[in-house]
N, C-alpha and C positions, 0 to 999 in steps of 0.2 A: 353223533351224540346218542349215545346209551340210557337212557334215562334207569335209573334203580330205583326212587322213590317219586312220588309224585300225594307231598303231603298239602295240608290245608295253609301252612304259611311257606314252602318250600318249594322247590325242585332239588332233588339231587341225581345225579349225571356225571356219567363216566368222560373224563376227556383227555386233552394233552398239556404238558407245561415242560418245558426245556426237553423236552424227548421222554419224557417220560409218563407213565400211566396214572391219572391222579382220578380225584374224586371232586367234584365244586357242589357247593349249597352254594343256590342263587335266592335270595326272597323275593318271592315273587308279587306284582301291584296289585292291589285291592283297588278292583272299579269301584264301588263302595263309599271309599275312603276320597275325602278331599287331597287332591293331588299332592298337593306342599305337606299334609298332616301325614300321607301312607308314605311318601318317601323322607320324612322325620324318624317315623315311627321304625321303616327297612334297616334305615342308617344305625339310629340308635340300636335295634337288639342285634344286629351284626356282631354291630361294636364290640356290645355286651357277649357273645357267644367268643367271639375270638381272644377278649381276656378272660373269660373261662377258659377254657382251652390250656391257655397258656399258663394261667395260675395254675393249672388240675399238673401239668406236664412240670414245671416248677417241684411241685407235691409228690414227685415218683408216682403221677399217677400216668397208664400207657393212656395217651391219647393221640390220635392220627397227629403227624406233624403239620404246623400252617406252613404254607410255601408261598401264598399271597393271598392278599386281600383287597380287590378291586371296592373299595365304599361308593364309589360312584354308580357304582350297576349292583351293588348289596351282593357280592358275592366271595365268598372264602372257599379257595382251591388249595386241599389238602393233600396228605397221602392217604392213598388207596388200599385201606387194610382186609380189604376182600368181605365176604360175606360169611364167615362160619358162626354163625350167631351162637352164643350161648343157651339159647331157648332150646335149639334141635340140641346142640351138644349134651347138655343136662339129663335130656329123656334118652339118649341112650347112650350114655357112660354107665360101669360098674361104680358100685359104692365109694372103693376106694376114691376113684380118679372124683364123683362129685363131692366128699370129701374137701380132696386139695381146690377144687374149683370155687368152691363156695364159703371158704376161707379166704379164699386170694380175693373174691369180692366183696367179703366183708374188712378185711384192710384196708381196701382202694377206699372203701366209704367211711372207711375211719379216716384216712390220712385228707379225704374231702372234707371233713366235717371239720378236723381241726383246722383245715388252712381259712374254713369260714365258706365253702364253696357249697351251694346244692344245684343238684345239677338238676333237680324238676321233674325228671321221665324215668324214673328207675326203674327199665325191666329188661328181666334177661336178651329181648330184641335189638337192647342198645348195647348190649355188650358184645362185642369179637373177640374170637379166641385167634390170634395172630402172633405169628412166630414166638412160640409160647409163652406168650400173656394174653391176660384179658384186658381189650382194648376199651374204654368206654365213648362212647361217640353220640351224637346229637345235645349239646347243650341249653338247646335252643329254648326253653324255658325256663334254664336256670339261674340263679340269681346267687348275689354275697348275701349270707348272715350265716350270723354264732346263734342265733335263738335258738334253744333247745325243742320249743314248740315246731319252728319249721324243720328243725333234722327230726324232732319225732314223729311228725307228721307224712317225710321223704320215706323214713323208716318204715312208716306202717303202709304205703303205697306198694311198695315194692314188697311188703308180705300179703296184701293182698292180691297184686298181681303172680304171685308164686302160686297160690290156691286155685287160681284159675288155671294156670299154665304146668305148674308142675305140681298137683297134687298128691298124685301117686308117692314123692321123694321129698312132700314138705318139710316133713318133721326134720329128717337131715339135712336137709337146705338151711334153712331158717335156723338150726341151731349150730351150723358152722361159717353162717354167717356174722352171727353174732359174739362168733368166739373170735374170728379175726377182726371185726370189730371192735371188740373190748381192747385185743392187742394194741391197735393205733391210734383212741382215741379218750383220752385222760375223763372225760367226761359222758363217755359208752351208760355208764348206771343211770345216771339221769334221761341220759335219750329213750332206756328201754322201759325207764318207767312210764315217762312222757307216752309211749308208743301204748303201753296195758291205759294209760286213763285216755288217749282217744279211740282203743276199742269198745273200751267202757260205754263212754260218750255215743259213741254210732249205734250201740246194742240199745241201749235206754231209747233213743229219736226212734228204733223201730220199731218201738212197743206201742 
């Protein structure tokens, strides 16, 4: 067992399923937690990650395929879309190529927003570039709504993690994410307003 991540509600771990090379998110127990209440709690956001998933793949969006999902041990064994993350990819491509990259992720979060999907963790970490797409993966915080509040909120998350991560190529990131944005999502104008009045909002608390 290969472990690749080792998060605060997860494991994730390289293994096997029908002869082939997969990827499993197991949730792992909270001592913590009353026994009966942490494995509710395991069941339930499984659940919930695995109909994401499925609705995001539904939505043309690339996301690792499910192959199984043990509920009894809180665990989803997917495909294995390797680790080229988009975070290394971005800092060093040419203009052109973060261009077409950062279009193709502003579509995928349009064609989320309209299916009602947020996926909670938006940063280029969670995205793989995998046999040319970009794969989006860890659901594991995200939840259904059309509120425009929460996609503008998703929205502003994910430009502020761009500022920390890729600040050097913001300006072109951020403004060709938003152009493939606008393309897939009927209600783009209102999220990006949404997005300026809770930068607003955050500048005022720090005054």
């Amino acid at each position: 067992m290969q472990i690749i991540k080792r998060g605060a509600e997860a494991i994730l771990y390289l293994g096997k399923f029908e002869g082939n090379e997969v990827l499993v998110k197991e949730r792992i127990k909270k001592g913590y937690r009353i026994e009966q209440l942490d494995e509710k709690i395991r069941k339930f956001r499984t659940k919930k990650e695995v109909r994401l998933l499925t609705e995001a793949r539904k939505s043309n969006i690339p996301t690792p395929k499910i192959l199984h999902v043990d509920e009894e041990n809180c665990k989803i064994i997917m495909e294995y879309v390797g680790n080229n993350r988009i975070k290394e990819l971005l800092n060093r491509s040419d203009k052109k190529t973060i261009i077409k990259l950062c279009k193709e992720i502003g579509e995928s979060i349009g064609k989320m927003h309209s299916a009602g999907i947020i996926h909670g963790d938006l940063t280029t970490s969670n995205m793989i570039f995998f046999n040319k797409k970009i794969y989006f993966i860890d659901f594991g915080l995200g939840n259904f709504s059309k509120r425009i509040e929460d996609q503008g909120t998703e929205l502003n998350l994910l430009q502020e993690a761009l500022k920390s991560t890729h600040y050097k190529i913001l300006d072109i990131c951020w403004k060709n994410i938003i152009k493939g944005y606008k393309k897939e999502y009927i209600e783009a104008e209102k999220v990006i307003k949404k997005v300026d009045e809770i930068e607003k909002r955050a500048r005022y608390a720090k005054r």
